[in-house]
ZAMARGU-4260 file (C-alpha; in steps of 0.2 Angstrom, whole numbers, plus 5000, padded with zeros to 4 digits):
<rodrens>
0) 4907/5067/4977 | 4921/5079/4980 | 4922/5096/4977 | 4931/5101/4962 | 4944/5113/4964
5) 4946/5125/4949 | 4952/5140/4942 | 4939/5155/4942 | 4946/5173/4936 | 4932/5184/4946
10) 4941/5199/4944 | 4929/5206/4929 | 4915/5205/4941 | 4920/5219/4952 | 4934/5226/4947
15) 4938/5243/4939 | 4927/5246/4921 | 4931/5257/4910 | 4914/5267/4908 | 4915/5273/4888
20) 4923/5252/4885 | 4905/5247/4890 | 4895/5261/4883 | 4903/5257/4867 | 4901/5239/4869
25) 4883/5240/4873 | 4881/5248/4857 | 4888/5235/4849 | 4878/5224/4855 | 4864/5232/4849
30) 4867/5233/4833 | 4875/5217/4833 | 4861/5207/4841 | 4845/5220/4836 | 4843/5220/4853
35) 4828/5231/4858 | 4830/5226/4878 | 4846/5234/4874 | 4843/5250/4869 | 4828/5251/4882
40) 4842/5247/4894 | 4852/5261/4890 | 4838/5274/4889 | 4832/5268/4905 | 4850/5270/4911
45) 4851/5286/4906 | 4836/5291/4912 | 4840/5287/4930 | 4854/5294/4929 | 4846/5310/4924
50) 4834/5309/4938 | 4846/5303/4948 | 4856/5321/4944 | 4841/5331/4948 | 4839/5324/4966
55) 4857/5326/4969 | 4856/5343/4963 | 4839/5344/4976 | 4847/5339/4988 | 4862/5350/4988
60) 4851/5364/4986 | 4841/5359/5001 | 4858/5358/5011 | 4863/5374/5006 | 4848/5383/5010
65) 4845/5374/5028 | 4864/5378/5032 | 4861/5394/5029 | 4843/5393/5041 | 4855/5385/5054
70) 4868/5400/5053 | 4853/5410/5058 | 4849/5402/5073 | 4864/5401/5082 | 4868/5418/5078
75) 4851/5422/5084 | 4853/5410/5099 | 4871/5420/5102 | 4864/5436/5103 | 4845/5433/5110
80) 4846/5418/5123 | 4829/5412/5124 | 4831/5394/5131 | 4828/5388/5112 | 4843/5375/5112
85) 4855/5376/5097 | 4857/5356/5096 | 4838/5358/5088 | 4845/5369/5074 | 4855/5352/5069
90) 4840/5340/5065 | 4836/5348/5047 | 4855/5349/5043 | 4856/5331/5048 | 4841/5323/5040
95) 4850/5331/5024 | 4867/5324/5024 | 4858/5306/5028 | 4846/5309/5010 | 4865/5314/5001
100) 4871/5299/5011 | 4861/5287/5004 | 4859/5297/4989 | 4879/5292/4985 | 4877/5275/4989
105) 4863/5272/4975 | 4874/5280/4964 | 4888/5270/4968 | 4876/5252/4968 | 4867/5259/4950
110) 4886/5262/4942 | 4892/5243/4947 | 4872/5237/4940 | 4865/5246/4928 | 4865/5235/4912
115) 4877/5243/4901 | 4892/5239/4913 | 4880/5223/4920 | 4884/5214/4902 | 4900/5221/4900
120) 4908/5212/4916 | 4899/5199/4914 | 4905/5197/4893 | 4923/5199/4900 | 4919/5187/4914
125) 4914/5171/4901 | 4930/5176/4891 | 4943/5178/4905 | 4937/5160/4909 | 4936/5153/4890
130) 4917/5154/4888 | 4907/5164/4878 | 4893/5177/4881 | 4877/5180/4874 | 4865/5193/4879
135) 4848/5186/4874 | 4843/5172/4866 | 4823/5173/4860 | 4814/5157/4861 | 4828/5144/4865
140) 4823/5126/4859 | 4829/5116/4876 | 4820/5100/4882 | 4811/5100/4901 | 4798/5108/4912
145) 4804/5126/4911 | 4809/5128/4894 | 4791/5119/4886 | 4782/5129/4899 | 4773/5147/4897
150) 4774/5160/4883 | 4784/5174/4875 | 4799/5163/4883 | 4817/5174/4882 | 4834/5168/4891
155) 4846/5182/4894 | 4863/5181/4901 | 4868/5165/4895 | 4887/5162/4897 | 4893/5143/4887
160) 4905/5133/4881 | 4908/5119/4870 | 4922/5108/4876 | 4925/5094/4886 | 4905/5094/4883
165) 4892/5107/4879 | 4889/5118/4894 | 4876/5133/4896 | 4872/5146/4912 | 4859/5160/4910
170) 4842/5167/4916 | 4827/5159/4908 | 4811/5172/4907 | 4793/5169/4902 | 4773/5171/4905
175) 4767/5156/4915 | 4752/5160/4901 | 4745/5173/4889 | 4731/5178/4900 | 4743/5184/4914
180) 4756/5198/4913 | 4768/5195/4926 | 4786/5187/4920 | 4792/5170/4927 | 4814/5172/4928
185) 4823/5157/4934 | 4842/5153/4932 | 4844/5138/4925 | 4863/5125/4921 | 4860/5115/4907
190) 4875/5102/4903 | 4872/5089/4887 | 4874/5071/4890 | 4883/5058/4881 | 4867/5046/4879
195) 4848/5051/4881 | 4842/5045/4898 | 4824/5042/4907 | 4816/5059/4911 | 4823/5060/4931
200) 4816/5072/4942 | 4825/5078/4958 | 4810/5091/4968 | 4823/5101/4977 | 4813/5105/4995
205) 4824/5119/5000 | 4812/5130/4984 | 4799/5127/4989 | 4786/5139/4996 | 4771/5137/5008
210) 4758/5150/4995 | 4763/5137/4980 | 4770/5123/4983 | 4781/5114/4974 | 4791/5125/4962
215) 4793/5113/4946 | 4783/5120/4932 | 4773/5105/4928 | 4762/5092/4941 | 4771/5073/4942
220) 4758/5059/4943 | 4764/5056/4963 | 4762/5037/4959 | 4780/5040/4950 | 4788/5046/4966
225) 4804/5032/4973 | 4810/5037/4990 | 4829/5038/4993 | 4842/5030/5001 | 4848/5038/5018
230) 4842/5056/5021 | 4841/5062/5006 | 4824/5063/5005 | 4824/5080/5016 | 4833/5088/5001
235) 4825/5081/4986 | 4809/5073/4981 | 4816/5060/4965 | 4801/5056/4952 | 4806/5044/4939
240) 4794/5033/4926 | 4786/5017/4932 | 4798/5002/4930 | 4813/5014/4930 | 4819/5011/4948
245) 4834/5005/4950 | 4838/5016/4930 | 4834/5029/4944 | 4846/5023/4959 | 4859/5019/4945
250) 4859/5037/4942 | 4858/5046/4957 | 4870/5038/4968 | 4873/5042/4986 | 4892/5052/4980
255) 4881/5059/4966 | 4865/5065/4977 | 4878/5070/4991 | 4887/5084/4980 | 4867/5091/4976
260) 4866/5092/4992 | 4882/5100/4995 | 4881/5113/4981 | 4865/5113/4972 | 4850/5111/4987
265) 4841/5126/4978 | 4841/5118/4962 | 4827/5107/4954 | 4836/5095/4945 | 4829/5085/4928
270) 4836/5073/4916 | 4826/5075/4899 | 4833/5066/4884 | 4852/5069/4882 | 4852/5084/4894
275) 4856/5086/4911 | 4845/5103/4918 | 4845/5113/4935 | 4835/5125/4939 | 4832/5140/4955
280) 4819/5151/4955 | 4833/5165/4958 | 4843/5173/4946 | 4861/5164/4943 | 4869/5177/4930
285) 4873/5190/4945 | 4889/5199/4949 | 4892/5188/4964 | 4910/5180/4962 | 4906/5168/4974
290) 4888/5162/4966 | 4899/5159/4949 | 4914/5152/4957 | 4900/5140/4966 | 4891/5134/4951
295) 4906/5131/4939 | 4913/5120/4954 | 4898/5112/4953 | 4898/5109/4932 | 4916/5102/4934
300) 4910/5089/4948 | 4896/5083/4940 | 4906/5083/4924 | 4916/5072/4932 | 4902/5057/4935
305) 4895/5060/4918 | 4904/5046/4913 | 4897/5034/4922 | 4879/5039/4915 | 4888/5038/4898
310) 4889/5018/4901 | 4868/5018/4907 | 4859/5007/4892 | 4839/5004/4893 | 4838/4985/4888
315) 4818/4987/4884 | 4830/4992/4868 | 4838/4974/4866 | 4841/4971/4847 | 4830/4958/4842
320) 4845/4945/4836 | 4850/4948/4856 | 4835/4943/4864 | 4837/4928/4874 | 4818/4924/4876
325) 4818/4935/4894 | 4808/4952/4891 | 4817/4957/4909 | 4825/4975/4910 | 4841/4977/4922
330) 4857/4989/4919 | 4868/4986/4908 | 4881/5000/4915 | 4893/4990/4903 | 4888/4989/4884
335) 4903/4981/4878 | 4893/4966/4871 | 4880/4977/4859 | 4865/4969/4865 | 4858/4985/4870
340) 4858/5002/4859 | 4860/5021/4865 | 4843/5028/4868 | 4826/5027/4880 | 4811/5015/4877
345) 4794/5025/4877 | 4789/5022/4893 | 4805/5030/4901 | 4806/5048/4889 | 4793/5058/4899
350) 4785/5059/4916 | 4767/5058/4918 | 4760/5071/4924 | 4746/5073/4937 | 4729/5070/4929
355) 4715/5086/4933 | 4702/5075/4945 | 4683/5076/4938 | 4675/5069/4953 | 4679/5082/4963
360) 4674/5095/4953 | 4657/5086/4949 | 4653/5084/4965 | 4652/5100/4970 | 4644/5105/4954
365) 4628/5093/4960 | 4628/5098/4977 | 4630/5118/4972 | 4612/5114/4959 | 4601/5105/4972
370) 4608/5118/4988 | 4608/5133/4978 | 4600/5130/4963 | 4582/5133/4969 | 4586/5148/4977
375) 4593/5157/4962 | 4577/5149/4951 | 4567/5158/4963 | 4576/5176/4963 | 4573/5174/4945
380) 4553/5170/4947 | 4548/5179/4959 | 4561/5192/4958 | 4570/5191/4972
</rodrens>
């Protein structure tokens, strides 16, 4: 696939901001929105700033009074030589101007991040390039493994547009269940097809990690797995349903699976119904001009081979008066005839997913009661 050259205006992303602009839009958004992560942004804004004050205000008290310790010692090293050597007098002085130094510099980074001006740049970003922004969306209805996974599920930072085709980029956030605290946040590209297609999923490799594994949300039945043509297969691990094979191939053509490779290697990659999702386990609504210029390069690409998908039809979907007495699927990546309607038979809509193994389980629960069984029977009896 080649790369698709397009216009990106960046310049919102790190250029100047006008800091009471983006206060006062933060407050519109606020009330605008009901945003509670909104307010608790700001007062957590001003709150670092306020600390942040105080140790600037530390620190220059501490560089004032060790300057002053300083001028002592070399006037007492002028008058009273006593081998002590003046460059000593210098370590405090110096270990302050490093804590001012890097005191500075989190200001500076806090300025360009804190959330205020974060959603301000990024607000001016989507509409300097004819998309919208929205700040947080509570409980998105999307199809696919990361949006029908978890609880308490938010997406934030979701930039989107509706024409050529419907086109969304955000952070999705959510609790893998209710029993643990911790926050799952991936960024996620979501572009709607033309016509539903079979639930397609490409396992990038380059996310996975050794403690966890795989990094899609759900376990596919690894009887669903079809290997690739060329090389691919050290990029992406394809899971389509049984009897989808060549639907699959069809699909993800070597110009296709090339520009994933190119642009989206960190991305897990799923067809589900009439949407085309990617997913990272990092954040994709940053600042970074470059991230942004990458992944709307990539929209416009695959944008460009979605109409080839558009012409997939599933013939287990043959209209009865077009059945010729042969139950045999193949492609029809031309419908022009009518024999086959938009849409997916069951059997292609969703993945299976891995089945929990009893045996295992059972086994080790018979060898744990006739190994350790009779001993805990006996601490019981006989008390130990």
């Amino acid at each position: 696939m080649e790369r698709a050259t397009i216009h990106v205006d960046a310049s919102a992303l790190d250029g100047p901001v006008d800091r009471q602009a983006a206060i006062d839009y933060e407050t519109a958004l606020s009330e605008s929105f009901g945003l509670e992560s909104a307010r608790r942004d700001l007062a957590d804004a001003v709150l670092r700033g306020v600390l942040l004050g105080i140790a600037i205000a530390g620190a220059g008290f501490g560089l004032f009074t060790l300057a002053a310790m300083h001028v002592l010692v070399f006037v007492q090293r002028t008058l009273e030589p006593t081998g002590v050597g003046a460059v000593q007098a210098w370590y405090p002085l110096l270990g302050v101007l490093i804590v001012v130094v890097v005191a500075v510099l989190r200001v500076r980074h806090w300025r360009r991040h804190d959330p205020t001006t974060r959603r301000y740049r990024l607000d001016r970003f989507a509409r300097d390039n004819g998309w919208t922004f929205t700040p947080v969306i509570r409980s998105l209805v999307r199809p696919g493994m990361m949006f029908e996974t978890g609880t308490t599920r938010s997406t934030f930072d979701v930039i989107q547009r509706e024409q050529p085709r419907h086109v969304e980029i955000g952070d999705h956030e959510y609790h893998p269940s209710p029993f643990r605290k911790e926050l799952v946040r991936r960024g996620y590209i979501g572009i709607r097809l033309d016509v539903a297609l079979p639930h397609i999923v490409l396992d990038a490799v380059a996310n996975d990690s050794r403690g966890e594994g795989s990094s899609l949300r759900f376990r596919v039945d690894p009887a669903q797995h079809l290997s690739l043509e060329g090389d691919f297969d050290r990029f992406f691990t394809l899971y389509c349903p049984r009897g989808y094979e060549r639907d699959a191939l069809y699909l993800f053509a070597p110009d296709i699976m090339q520009r994933f490779v190119d642009a989206a290697a960190d991305f897990d990659v799923e067809i589900v119904d009439d949407w085309l999702m990617l997913s990272s386990r990092g954040k994709v609504a940053t600042l970074d001009r470059e991230r942004w210029r990458s992944l709307l390069e990539l929209v416009a690409a695959l944008e460009g081979k979605l109409v080839q998908w558009a012409r997939w039809r599933d013939e287990q979907l043959l209209d009865d008066a077009a059945l010729t007495g042969s139950s045999k699927r193949r492609i029809a990546p031309l419908a022009s005839s009518g024999a086959a309607r938009s849409g997916v038979a069951a059997p292609g809509r969703r993945l299976r997913h891995r089945r929990f193994r009893w045996a295992p389980l059972m086994a080790f629960v018979i060898v744990m009661a006739v190994f350790v069984g009779p001993y805990l029977v006996a601490s019981v009896l006989f008390g130990g």
